[in-house]
N, C-alpha and C positions, 0 to 999 in steps of 0.2 A: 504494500500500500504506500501511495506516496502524496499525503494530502499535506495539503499549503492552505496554513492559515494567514493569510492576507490583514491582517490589524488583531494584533494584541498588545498589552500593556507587564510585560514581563518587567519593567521598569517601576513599578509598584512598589510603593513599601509593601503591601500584602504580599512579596515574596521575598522579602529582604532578610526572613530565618531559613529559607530553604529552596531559593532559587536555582541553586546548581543542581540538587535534585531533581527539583522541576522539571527544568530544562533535558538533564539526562532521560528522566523516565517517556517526555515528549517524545525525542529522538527514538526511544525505544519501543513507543508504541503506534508505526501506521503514520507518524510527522515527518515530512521529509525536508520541510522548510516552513520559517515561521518570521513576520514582520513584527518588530517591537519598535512603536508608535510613539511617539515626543508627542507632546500637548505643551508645551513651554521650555523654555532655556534650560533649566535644572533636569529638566523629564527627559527632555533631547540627549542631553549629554550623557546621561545614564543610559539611556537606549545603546550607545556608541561603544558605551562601556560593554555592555552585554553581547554585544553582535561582536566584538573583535577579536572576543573569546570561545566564538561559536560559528563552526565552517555556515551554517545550515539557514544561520540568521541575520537577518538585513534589516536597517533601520530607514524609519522617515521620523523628518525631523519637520517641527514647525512650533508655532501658535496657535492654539484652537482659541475658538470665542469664550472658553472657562480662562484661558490666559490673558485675557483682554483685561478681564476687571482690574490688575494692578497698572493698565495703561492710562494714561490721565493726557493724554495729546498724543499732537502728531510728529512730534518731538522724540517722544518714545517710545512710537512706533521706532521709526528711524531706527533706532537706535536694537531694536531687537530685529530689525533685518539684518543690519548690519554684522550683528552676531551671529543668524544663521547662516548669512551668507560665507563667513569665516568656517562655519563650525563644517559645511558642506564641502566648501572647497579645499579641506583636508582630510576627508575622510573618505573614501573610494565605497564603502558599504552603506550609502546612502542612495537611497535607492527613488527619492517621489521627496516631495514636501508635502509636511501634512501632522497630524491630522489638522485643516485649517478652514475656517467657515463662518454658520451664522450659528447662534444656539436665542431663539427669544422665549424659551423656558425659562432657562436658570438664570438667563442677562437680558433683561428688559429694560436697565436703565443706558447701555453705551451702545446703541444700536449702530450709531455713524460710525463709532470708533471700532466694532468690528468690521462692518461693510470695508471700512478702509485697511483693516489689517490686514482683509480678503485675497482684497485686489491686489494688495502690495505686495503679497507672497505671492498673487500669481504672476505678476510682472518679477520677480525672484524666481518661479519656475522656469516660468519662458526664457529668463537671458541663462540658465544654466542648462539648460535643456534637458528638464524633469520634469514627469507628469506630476498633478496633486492628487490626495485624497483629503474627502471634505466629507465635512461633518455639518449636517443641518437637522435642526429642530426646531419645528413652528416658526421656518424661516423660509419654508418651501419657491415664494412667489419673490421674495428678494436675491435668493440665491440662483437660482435660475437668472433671473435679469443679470445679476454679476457675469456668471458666464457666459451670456450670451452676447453683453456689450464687452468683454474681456475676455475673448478666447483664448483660452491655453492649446500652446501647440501639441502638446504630447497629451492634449487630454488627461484623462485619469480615471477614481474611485469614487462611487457615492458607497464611504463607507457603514457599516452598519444601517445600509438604506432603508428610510420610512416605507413601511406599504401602503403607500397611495399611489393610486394606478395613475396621477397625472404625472406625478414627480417622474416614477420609473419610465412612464411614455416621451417626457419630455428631455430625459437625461439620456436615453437611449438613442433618441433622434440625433443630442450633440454629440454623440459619439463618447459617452461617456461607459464604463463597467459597472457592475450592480453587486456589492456584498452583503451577502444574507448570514444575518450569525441564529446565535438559537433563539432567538424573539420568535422565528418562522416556528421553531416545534412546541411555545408555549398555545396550550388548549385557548386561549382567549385571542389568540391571535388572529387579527382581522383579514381577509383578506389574501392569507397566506400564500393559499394555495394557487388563486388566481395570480397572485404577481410572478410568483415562481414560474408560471405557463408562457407567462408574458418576456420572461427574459429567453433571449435566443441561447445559445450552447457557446457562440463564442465572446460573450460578454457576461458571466456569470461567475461569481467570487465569493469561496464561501470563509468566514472568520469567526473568532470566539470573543473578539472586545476585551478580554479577560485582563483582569480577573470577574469582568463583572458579564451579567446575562447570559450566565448559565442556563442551557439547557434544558428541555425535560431528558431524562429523570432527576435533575440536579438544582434544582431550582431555588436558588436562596444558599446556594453553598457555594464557596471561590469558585471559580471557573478553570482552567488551564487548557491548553494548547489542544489536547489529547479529543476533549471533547468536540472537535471541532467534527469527527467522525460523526454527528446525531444532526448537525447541518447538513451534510452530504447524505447521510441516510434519508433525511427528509427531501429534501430534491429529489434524489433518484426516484423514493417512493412518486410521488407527484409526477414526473415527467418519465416512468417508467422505464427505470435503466435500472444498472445494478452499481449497488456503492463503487465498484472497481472502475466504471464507465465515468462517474462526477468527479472522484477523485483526480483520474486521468485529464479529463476535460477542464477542473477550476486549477492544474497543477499549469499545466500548459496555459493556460490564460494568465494567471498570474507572473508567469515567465515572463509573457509578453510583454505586459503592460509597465515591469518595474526591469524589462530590458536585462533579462537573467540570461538569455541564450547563447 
């Protein structure tokens, strides 16, 4: 088995007693590659740490809209590009900028000041020539507009992607990839099935977010790498293949997109 999970957060302090572990028992079970995702300066750099010591794992580094809130202008934006852009162009296992976007859940109050952190990583991607993945929450109809007036050239992820059938309709049109984590096999989940049908074979990514949004049967307990198999089980079931056929298919898409080959 050789599944690729496409965004997790191995960079956690939730594995900061038993990360190498972790990481060991992943390789050992069915993982054949795994992305450990920066959300901010300190997260990034610890992802860098983790992947340098591991053949199997690749980082993206960025700013998410939970990193926003200690940004207080456009001054300091600046100034944390600036630092990824350093942190990027030294380290060869970087592989996308990201995780980077809108979040109008948890950050209702700096709306402009994400929109612009947005954009400014993705003008960061483009002069490096790296896809993003992005991160949107009840931000569906401003993030769209960003990339639509701001094309990235290498495209990228809608990682841990909402299931609303306009987002995935709309993000597929620009060319963008679809990562489904284990939100798809929670019993309450809207839609699942349908958006699953709706993504074609060579734009589907499956990940674990981890440690968070565990899976069924794991639901409310850390997450890891390993489970990323109960994403892939649930595709196959849905689109009628066998786990060895999704596994195959999200292993080789992800090559693609983060330029493994």
């Amino acid at each position: 088995m050789n599944l690729f999970d496409s965004h997790a957060h191995y960079n956690d302090e939730k594995f900061d007693l038993d990360r190498e572990i972790v990481i060991k028992e992943t390789l050992e079970n069915g993982v054949s590659n795994f992305i450990v995702a920066g959300y901010d300066i300190e997260s990034s750099k610890k992802a860098i740490e983790i992947v340098k010591k591991c053949e199997a794992a690749y980082a993206i580094i960025g700013i998410s809209p939970d990193g926003v809130k200690n940004i207080k202008n456009s001054n300091d934006i600046e100034k944390d590009i600036y630092e990824i852009r350093k942190i990027i162009e030294n380290n060869k296992k970087i592989v996308a900028v990201g995780e980077i976007g809108l979040d109008y859940y948890w950050n209702k109050e700096n709306k402009e000041l994400q929109k612009e952190m947005f954009i400014k990583q993705i003008e960061l991607a483009n002069s490096l020539d790296l896809p993003i993945v992005i991160h949107t929450r009840e931000a569906i109809n401003d993030t769209l507009q960003i990339l639509k007036e701001n094309p990235v050239k290498n495209r990228g992820i809608f990682h841990c992607c909402p299931l609303n059938r306009e987002l995935v309709k709309e993000a597929l049109k620009l060319g963008y990839y679809i990562s489904l984590s284990g939100v798809i096999t929670f019993k309450n989940a809207k839609n699942a099935d349908e958006i699953i049908k709706m993504i074609p074979e060579d734009k589907i990514l499956i990940e674990t977010d981890s440690p968070y949004l565990s899976p069924e049967p794991f639901r409310g307990k850390r997450n890891n790498c390993t489970n990323v198999r109960y994403v892939a089980e649930k595709i196959a079931t849905v689109k009628s293949k066998t786990l060895e056929d999704v596994a195959q298919i999200t292993n080789i898409n992800a090559k693609k997109i983060f330029k493994l080959f």
